[in-house]
PDB file with SEQRES, HELIX, SHEET and CRYST1 records, atoms N, CA, C and O in Angstrom:
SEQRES   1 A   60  UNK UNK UNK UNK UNK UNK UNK UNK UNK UNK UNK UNK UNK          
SEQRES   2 A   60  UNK UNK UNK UNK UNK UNK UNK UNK UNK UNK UNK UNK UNK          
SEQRES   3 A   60  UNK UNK UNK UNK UNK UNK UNK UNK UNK UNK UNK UNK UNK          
SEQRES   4 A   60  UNK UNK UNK UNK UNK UNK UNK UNK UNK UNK UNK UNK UNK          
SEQRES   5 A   60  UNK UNK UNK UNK UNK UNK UNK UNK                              
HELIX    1 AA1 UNK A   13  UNK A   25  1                                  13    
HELIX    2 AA2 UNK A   46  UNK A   59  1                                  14    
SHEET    1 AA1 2 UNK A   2  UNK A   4  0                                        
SHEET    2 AA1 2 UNK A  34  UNK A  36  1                                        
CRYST1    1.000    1.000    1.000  90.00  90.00  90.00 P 1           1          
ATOM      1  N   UNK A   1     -58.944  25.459  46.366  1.00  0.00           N  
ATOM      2  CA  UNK A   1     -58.284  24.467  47.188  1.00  0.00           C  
ATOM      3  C   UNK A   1     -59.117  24.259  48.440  1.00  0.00           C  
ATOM      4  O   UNK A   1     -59.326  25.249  49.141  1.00  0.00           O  
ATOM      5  N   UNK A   2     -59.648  23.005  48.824  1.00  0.00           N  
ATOM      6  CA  UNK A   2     -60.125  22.900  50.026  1.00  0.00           C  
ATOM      7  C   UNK A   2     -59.599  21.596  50.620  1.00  0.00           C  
ATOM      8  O   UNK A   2     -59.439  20.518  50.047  1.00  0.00           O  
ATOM      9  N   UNK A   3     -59.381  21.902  51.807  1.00  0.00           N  
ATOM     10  CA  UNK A   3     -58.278  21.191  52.751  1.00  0.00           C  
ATOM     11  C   UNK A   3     -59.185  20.888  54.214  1.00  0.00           C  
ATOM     12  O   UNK A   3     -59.565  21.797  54.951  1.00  0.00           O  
ATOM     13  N   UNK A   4     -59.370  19.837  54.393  1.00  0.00           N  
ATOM     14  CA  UNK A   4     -60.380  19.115  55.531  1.00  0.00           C  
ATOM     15  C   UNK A   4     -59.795  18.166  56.146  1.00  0.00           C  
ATOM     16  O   UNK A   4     -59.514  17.126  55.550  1.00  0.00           O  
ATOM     17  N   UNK A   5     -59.421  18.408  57.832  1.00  0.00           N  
ATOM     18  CA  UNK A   5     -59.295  17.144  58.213  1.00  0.00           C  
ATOM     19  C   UNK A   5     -60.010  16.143  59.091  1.00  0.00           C  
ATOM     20  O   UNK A   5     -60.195  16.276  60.301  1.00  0.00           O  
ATOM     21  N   UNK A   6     -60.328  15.293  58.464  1.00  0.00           N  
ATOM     22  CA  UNK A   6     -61.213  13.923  59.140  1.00  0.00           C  
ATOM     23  C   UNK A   6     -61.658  14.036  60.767  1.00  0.00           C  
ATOM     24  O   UNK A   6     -62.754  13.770  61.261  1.00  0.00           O  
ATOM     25  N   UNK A   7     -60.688  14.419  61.289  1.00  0.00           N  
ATOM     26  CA  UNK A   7     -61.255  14.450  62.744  1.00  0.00           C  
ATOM     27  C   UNK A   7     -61.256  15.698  63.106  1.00  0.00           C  
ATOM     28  O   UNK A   7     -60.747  16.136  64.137  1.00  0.00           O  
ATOM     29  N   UNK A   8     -62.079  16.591  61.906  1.00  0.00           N  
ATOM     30  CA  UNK A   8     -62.412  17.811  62.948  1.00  0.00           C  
ATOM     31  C   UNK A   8     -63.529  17.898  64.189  1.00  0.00           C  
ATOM     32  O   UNK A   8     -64.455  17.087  64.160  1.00  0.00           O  
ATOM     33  N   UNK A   9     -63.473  18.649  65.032  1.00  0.00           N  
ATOM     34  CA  UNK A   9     -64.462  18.430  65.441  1.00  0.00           C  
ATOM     35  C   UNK A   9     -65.103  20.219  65.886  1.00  0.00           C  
ATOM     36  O   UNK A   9     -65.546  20.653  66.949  1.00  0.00           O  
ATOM     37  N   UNK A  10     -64.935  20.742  64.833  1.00  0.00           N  
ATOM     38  CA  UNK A  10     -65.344  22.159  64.391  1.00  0.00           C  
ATOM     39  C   UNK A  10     -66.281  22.281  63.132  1.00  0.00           C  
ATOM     40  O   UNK A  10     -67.332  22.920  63.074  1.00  0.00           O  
ATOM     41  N   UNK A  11     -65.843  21.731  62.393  1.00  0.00           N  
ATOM     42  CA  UNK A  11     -66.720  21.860  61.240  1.00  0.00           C  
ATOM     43  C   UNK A  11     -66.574  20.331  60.831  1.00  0.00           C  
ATOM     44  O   UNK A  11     -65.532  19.676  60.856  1.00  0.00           O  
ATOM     45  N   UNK A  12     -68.025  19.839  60.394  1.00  0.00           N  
ATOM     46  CA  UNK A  12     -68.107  18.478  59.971  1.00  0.00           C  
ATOM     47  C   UNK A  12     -67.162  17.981  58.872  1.00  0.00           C  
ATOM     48  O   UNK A  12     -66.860  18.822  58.026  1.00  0.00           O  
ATOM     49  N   UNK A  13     -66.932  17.432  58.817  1.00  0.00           N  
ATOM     50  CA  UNK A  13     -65.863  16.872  57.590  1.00  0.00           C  
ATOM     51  C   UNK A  13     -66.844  16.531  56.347  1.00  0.00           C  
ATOM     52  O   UNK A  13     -66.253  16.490  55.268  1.00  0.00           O  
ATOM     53  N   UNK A  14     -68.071  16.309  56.309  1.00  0.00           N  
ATOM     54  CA  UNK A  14     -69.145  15.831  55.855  1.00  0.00           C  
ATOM     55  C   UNK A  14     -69.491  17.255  54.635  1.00  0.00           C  
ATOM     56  O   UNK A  14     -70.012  17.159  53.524  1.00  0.00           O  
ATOM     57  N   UNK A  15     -69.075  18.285  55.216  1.00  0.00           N  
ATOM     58  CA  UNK A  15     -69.424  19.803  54.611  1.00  0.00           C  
ATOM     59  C   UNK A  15     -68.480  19.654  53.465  1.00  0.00           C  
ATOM     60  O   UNK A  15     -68.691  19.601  52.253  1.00  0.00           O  
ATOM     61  N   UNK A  16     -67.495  19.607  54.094  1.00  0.00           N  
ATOM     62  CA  UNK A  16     -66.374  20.037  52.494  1.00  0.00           C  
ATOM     63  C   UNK A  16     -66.674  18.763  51.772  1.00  0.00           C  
ATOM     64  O   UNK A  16     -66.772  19.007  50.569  1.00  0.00           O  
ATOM     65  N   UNK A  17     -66.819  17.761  51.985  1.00  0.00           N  
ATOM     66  CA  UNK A  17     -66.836  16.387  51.283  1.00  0.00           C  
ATOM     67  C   UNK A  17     -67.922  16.578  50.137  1.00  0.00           C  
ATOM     68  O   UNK A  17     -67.664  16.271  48.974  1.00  0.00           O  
ATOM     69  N   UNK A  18     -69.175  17.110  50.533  1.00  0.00           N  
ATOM     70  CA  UNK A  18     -69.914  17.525  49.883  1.00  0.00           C  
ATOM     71  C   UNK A  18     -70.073  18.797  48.674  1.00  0.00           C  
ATOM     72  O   UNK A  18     -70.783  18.855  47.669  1.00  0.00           O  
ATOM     73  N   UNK A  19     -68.981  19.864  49.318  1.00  0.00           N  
ATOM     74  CA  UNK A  19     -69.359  20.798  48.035  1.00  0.00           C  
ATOM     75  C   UNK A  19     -68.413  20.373  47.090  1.00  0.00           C  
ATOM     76  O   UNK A  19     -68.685  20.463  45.892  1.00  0.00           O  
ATOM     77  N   UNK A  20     -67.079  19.814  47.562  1.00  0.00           N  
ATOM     78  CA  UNK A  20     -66.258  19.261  46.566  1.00  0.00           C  
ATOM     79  C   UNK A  20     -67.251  18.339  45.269  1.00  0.00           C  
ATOM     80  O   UNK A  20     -67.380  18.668  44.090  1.00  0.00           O  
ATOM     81  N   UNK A  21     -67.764  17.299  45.872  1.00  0.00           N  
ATOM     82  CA  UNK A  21     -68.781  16.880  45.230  1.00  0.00           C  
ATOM     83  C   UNK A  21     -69.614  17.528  44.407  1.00  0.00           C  
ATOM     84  O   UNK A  21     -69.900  16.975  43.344  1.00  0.00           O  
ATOM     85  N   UNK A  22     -70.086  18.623  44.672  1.00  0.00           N  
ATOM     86  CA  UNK A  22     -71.497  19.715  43.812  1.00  0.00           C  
ATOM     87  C   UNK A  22     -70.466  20.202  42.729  1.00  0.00           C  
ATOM     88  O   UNK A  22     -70.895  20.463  41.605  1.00  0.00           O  
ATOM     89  N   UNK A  23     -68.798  20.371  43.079  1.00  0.00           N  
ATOM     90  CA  UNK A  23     -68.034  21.226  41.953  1.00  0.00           C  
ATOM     91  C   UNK A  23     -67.757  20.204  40.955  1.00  0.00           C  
ATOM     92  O   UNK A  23     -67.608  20.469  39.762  1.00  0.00           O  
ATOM     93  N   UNK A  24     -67.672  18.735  41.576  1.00  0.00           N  
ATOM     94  CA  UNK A  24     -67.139  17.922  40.295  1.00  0.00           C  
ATOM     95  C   UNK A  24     -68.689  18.062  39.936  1.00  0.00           C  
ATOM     96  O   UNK A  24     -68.728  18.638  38.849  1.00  0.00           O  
ATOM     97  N   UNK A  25     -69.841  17.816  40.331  1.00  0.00           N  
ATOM     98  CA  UNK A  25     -70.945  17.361  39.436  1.00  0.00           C  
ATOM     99  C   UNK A  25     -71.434  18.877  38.671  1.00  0.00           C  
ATOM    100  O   UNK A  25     -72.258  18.739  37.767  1.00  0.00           O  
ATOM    101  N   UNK A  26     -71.086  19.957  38.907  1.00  0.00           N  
ATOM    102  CA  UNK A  26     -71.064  21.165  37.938  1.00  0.00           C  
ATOM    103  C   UNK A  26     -69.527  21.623  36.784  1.00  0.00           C  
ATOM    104  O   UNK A  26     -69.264  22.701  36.252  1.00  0.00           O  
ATOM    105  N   UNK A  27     -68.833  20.392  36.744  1.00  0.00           N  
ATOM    106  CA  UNK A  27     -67.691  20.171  36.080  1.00  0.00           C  
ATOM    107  C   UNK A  27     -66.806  20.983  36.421  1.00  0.00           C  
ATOM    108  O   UNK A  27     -66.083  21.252  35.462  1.00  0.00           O  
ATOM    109  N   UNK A  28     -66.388  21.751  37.794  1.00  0.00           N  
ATOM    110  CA  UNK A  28     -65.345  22.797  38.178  1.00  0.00           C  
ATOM    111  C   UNK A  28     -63.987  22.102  38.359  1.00  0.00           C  
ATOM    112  O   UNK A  28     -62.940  22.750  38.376  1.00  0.00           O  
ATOM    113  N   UNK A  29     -64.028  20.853  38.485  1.00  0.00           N  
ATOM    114  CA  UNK A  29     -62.736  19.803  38.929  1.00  0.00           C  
ATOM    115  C   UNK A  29     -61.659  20.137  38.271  1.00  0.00           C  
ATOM    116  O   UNK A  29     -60.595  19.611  38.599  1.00  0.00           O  
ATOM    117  N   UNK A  30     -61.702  21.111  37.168  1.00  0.00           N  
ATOM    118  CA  UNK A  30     -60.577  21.357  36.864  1.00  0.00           C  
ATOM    119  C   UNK A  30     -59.635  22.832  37.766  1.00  0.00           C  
ATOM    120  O   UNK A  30     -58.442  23.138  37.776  1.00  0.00           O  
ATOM    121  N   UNK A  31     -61.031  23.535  38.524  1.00  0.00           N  
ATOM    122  CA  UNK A  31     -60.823  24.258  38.969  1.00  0.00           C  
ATOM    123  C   UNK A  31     -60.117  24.248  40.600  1.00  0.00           C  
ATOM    124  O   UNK A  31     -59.313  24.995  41.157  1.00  0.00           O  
ATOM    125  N   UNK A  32     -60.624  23.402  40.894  1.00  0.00           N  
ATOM    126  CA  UNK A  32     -60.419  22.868  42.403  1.00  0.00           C  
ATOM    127  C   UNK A  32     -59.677  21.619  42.856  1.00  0.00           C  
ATOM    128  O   UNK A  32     -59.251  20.738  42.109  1.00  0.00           O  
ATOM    129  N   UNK A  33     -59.601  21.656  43.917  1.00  0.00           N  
ATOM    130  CA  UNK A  33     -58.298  20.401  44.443  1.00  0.00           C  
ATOM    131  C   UNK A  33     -59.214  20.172  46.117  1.00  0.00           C  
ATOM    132  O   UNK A  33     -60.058  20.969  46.527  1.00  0.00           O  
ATOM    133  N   UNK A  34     -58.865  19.168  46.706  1.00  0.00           N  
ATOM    134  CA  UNK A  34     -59.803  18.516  47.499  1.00  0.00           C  
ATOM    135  C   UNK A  34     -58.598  17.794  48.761  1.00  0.00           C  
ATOM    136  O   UNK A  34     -58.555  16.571  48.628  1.00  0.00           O  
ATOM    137  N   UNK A  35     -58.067  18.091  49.407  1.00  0.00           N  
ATOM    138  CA  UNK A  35     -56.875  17.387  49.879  1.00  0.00           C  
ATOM    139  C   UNK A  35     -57.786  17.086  51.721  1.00  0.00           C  
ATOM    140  O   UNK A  35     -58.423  17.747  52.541  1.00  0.00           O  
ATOM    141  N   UNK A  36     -57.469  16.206  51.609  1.00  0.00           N  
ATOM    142  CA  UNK A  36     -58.258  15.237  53.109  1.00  0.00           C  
ATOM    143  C   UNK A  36     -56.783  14.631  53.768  1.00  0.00           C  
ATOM    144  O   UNK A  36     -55.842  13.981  53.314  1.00  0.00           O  
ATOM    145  N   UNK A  37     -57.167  15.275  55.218  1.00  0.00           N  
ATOM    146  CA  UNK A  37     -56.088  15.122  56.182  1.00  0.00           C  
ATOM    147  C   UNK A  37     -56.714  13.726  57.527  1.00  0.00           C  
ATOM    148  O   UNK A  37     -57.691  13.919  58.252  1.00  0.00           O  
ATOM    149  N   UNK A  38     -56.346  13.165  57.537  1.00  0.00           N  
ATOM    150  CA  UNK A  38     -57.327  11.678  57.944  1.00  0.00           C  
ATOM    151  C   UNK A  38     -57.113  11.989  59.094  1.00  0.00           C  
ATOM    152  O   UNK A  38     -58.108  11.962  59.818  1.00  0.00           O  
ATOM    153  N   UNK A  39     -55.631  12.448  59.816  1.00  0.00           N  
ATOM    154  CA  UNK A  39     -55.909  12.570  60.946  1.00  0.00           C  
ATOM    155  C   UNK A  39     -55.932  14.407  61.528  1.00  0.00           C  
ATOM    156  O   UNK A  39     -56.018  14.468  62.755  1.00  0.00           O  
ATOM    157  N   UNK A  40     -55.887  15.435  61.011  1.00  0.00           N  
ATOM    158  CA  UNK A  40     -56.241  16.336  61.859  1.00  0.00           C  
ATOM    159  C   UNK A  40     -57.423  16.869  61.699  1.00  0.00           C  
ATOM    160  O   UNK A  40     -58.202  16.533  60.807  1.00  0.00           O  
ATOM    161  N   UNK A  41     -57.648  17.778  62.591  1.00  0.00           N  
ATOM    162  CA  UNK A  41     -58.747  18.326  63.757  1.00  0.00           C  
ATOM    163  C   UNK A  41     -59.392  19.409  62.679  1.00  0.00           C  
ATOM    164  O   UNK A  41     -59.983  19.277  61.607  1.00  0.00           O  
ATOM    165  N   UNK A  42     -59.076  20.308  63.317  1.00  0.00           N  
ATOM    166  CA  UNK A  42     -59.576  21.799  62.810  1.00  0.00           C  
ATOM    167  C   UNK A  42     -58.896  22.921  62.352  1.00  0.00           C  
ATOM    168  O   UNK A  42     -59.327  23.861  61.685  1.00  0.00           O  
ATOM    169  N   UNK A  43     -57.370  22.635  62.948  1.00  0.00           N  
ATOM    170  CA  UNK A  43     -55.768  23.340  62.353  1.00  0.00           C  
ATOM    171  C   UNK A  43     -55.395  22.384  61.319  1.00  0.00           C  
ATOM    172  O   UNK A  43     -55.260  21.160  61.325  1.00  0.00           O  
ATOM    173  N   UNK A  44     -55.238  23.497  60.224  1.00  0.00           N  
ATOM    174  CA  UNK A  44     -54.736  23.254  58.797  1.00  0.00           C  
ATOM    175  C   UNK A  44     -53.127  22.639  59.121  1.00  0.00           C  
ATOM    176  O   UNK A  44     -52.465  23.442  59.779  1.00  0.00           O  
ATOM    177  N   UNK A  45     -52.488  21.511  58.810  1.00  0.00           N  
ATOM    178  CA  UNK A  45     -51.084  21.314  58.997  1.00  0.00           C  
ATOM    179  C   UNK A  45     -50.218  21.598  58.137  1.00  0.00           C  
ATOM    180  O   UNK A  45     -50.976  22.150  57.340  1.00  0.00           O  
ATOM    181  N   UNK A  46     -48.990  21.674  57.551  1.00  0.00           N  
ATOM    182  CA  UNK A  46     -47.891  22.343  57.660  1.00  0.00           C  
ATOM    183  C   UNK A  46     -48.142  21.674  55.867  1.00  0.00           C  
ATOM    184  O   UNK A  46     -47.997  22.443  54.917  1.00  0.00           O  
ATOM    185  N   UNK A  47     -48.427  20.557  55.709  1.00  0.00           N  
ATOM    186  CA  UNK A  47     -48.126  19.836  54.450  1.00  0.00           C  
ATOM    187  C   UNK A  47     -49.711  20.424  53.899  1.00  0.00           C  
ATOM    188  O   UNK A  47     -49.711  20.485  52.670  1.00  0.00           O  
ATOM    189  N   UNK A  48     -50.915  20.822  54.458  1.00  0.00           N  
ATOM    190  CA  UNK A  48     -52.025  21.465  53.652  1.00  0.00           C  
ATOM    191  C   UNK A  48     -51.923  22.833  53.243  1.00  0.00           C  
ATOM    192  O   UNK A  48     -52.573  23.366  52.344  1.00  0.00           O  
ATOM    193  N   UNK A  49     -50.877  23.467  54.125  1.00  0.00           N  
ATOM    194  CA  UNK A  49     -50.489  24.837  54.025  1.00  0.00           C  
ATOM    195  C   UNK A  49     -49.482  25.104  52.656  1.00  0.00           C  
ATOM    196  O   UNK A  49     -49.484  26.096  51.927  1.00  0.00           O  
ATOM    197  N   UNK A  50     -48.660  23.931  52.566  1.00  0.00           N  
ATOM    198  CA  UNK A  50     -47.431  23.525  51.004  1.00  0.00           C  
ATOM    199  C   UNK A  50     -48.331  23.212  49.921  1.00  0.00           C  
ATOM    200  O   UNK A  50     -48.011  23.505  48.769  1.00  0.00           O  
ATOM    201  N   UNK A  51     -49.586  22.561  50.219  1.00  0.00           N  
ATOM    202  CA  UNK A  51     -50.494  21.951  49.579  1.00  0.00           C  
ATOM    203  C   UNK A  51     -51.005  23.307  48.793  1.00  0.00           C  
ATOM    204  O   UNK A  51     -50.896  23.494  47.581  1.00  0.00           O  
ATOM    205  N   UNK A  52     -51.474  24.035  49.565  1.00  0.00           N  
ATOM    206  CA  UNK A  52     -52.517  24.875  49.222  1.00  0.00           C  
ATOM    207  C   UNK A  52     -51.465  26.239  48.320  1.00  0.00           C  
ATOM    208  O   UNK A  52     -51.819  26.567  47.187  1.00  0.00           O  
ATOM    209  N   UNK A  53     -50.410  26.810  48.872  1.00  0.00           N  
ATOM    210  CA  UNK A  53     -49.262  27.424  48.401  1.00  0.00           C  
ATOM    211  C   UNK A  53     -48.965  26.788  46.465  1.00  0.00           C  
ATOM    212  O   UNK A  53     -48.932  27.375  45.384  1.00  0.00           O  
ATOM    213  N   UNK A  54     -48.774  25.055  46.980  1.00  0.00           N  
ATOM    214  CA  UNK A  54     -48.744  24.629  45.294  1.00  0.00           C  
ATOM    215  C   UNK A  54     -49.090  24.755  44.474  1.00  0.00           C  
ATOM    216  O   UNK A  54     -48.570  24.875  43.365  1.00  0.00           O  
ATOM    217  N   UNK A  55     -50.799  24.766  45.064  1.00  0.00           N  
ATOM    218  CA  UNK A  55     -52.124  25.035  44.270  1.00  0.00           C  
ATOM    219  C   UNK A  55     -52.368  26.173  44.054  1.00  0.00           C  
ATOM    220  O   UNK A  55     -53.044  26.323  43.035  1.00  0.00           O  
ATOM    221  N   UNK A  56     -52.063  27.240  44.674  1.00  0.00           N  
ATOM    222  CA  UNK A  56     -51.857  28.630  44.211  1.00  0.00           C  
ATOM    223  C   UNK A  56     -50.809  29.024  42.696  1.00  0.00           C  
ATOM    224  O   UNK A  56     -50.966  29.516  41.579  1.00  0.00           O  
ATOM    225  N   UNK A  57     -49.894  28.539  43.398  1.00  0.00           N  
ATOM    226  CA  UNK A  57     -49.013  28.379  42.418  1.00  0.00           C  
ATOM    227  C   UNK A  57     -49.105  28.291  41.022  1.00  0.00           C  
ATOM    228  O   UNK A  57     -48.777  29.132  40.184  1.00  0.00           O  
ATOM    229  N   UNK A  58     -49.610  27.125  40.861  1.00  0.00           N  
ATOM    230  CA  UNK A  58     -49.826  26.246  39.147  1.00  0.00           C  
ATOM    231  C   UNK A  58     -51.193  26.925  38.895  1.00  0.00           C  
ATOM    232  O   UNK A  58     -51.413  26.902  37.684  1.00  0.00           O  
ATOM    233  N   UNK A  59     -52.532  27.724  39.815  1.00  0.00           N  
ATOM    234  CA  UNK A  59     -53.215  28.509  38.983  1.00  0.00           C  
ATOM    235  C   UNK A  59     -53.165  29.716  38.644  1.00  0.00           C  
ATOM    236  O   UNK A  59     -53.806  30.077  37.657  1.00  0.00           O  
ATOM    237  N   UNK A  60     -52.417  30.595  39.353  1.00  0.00           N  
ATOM    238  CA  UNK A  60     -52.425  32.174  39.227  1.00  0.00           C  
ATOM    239  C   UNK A  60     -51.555  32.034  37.862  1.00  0.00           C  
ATOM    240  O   UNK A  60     -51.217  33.041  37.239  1.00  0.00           O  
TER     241      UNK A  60                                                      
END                                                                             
């Protein structure tokens, strides 16, 4: 699960955008989930935190 939001200004948003990218082009997409938060920063919010919990969920 990787969870990025657009206006960080800690880590480029440009980073996760990209390895997400390297996992679909090494066919992992079934493995991973990609959730983009347009407007927050560098704190994960409340709905990436349910997000990521879900995604735990349906793989373990």
């Amino acid at each position: 699960m990787i969870w990025h939001g657009k206006a960080d200004d800690v880590v480029p948003f440009k980073y996760s955008e990209k390895l997400y990218e390297v996992l679909v082009e090494e066919d992992m997409s079934d493995n991973v989930a990609f959730m983009v938060d347009e407007k927050a920063k560098h704190k994960i919010s409340i709905e990436g935190m349910l997000a990521g919990v879900g995604f735990l969920e349906e793989k373990l």
